[in-house]
C-alpha angles and dihedrals in degrees: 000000000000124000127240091267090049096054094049088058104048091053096053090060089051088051086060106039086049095044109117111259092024118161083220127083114206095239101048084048091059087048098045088045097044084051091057101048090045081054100051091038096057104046116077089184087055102043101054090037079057090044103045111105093209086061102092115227098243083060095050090048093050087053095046093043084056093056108037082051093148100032126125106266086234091064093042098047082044094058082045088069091043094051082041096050097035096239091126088116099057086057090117099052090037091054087042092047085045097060099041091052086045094054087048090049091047094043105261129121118201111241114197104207120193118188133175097241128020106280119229128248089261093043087051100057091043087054090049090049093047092056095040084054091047093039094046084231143067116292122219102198125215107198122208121165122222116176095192078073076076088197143345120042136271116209120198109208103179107302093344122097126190114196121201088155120142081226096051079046098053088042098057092047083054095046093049096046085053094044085052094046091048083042092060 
């Protein structure tokens, strides 16, 4: 979950991205910034050059000019705040924060799915249909197995779970024989 600064960020660049007359389209943006946080991500050397406070910010800009070369200036100038402001470490929440705003602004809701076995092409986009139909808006499924589900599926919009699961199933038969024993 992102913080409150992450958030904030993340927002602004959508503000931009979204912006009428922007460069950028929204879904260059997600992969150019992805690219940046797997970069940073993945280099030890870079990341603790970004994060050393005795490295002064012009030198970790050059650097990071060099290698966002082709770039969009947006996401460049972007990485810039976050080098300015020392958020550089945050790049992970603030890419993820960014994503999730981004699908709100353009009318989708994030839908986590567990099953208890991987779902087929065709499953899957019933599964997608059936929670755009129940949401009222587009779903964007993230897709996660669990075999203790035993069978069935559980989706996480937001804070609301709906559980189909052969195991939700199994727990609420046991809660309501005990409620019926404690009841006699």
């Amino acid at each position: 979950m992102a913080t409150a600064v992450a958030n904030r960020y993340a927002r602004a660049l959508v503000d931009a991205v979204m912006a009428p007359g922007s460069p950028l389209p929204a879904d260059e943006a997600v992969a150019q910034l992805r690219a940046v946080d797997q970069m940073i991500t993945q280099s030890a050397e870079l990341r603790s050059a970004l994060l050393t406070p005795a490295i002064p910010n012009s030198r970790k800009r050059s650097v990071m000019a060099q290698l966002l070369g082709q770039s969009a200036p947006m996401i460049r100038n972007f990485v810039f705040v976050l080098i300015d402001h020392r958020r550089v470490p945050m790049i992970n929440q603030i890419r993820e924060a960014f994503e999730q705003h981004l699908d709100e602004r353009r009318g989708f809701v994030r839908a986590e799915v567990t099953t208890a076995e991987p779902l087929d092409a065709q499953r899957s986009s019933q599964m997608e249909a059936a929670l755009s139909r129940l949401t009222g808006k587009r779903a964007r499924l993230r897709f996660a197995v669990n075999a203790e589900l035993l069978g069935g599926a559980t989706a996480r919009i937001g804070s609301t779970v709906y559980d189909g699961s052969v195991r939700g199933q199994l727990q609420q038969l046991k809660k309501k024989l005990i409620e019926s024993a404690v009841g006699e």
